[in-house]
C-alpha positions as CSV (number, residue, x, y, z in Angstrom):
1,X,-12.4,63.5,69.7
2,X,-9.9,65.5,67.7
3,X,-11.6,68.5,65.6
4,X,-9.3,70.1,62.9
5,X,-10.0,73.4,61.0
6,X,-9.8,72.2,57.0
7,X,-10.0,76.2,56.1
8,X,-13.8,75.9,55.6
9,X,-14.6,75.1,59.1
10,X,-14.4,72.0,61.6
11,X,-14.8,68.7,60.7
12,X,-15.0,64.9,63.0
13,X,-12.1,63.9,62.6
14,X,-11.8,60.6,64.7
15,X,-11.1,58.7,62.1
16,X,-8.1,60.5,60.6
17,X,-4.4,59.4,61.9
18,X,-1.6,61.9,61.7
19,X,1.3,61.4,58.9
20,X,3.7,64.0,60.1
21,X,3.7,67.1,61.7
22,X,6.0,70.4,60.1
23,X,6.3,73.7,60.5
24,X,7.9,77.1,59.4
25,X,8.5,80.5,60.6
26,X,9.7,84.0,59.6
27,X,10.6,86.8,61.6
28,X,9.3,90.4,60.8
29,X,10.5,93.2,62.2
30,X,9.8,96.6,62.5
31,X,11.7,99.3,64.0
32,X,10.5,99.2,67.6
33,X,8.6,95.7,67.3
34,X,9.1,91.7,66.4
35,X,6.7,89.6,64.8
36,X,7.4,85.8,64.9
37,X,4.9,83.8,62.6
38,X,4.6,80.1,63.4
39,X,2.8,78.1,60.8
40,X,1.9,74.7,62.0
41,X,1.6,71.6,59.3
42,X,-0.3,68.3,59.9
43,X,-0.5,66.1,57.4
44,X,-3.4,63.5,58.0
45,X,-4.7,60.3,56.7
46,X,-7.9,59.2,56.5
47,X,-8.3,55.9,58.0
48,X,-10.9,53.4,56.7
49,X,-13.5,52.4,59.7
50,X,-14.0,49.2,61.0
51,X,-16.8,46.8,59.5
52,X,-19.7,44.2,60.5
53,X,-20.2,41.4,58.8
54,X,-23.5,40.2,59.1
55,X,-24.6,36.2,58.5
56,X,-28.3,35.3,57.9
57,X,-30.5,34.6,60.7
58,X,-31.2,31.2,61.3
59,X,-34.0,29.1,62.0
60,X,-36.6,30.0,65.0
61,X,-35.9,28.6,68.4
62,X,-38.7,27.9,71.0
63,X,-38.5,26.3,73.7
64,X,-42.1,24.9,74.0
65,X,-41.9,24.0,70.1
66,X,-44.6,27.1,69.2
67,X,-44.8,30.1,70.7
68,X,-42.9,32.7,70.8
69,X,-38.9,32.3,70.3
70,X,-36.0,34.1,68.7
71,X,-33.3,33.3,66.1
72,X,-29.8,34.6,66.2
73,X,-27.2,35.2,63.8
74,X,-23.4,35.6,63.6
75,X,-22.2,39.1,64.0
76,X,-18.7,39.9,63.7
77,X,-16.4,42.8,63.2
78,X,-13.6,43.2,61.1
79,X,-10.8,45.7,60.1
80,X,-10.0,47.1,56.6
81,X,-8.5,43.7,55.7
82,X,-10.8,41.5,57.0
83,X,-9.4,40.3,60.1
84,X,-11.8,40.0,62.7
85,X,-11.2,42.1,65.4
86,X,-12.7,42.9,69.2
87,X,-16.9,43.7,69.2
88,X,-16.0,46.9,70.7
89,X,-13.7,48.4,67.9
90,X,-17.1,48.6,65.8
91,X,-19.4,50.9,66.3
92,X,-22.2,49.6,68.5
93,X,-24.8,52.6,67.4
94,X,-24.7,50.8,63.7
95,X,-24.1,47.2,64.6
96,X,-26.6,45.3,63.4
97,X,-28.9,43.2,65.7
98,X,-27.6,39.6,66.8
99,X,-30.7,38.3,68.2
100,X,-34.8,39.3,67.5
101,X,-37.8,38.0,68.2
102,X,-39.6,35.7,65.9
103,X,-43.4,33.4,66.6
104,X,-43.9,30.1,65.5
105,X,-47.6,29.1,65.5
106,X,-49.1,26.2,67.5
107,X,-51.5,23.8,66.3
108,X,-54.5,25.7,67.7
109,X,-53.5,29.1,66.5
110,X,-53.3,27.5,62.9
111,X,-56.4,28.5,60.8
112,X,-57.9,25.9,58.4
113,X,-60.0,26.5,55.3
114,X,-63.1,24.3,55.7
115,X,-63.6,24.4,52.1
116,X,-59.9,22.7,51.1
117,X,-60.8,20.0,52.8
């Protein structure tokens, strides 16, 4: 991970791409010395970061029919544009989940109100 100093200090700068790269010099001199100064440029662009887009979950699964189960939903990442690109060009620390527990009840776990009936 590159780290650049802005003038204030050091910032992240992963998602920043280089633009070009310069530089200038000037030569001082004094009578029993030579100073060279080399100023380096670097332009940079900031580079927008790859995005999830996130479906709704769907419906409970159980195998058994109650129980516990788990519902899924799509998960996909996608550039600036909108293309989707690979799972790992996201990043995985704020991915959202794909898959989560969820409990549908049986008939015996269901509680009935005596009085509604």
């Amino acid at each position: 991970m590159s780290r650049v100093d802005r003038g204030e200090g050091f910032c992240n700068c992963s998602k920043l791409r280089v633009m070009g790269i310069g530089f200038s010099s000037r030569v001082n001199s004094e009578p029993n010395e030579i100073q060279v100064v080399l100023t380096i440029h670097v332009i940079f662009k900031e580079e927008k970061a790859n995005d999830t887009l996130v479906r709704s979950w769907g419906t409970c699964y159980v195998a058994g029919g109650c129980g516990e189960g788990r519902r899924e939903r799509q998960v996909r990442c996608s550039d600036p544009e909108g293309r989707t690109v690979l799972e790992l060009m996201c990043d995985p620390i704020t991915a959202p989940l794909k898959i989560k527990l969820c409990f549908t009840a049986c008939r015996h776990h269901r509680v009935y109100d005596s009085e509604a009936d």
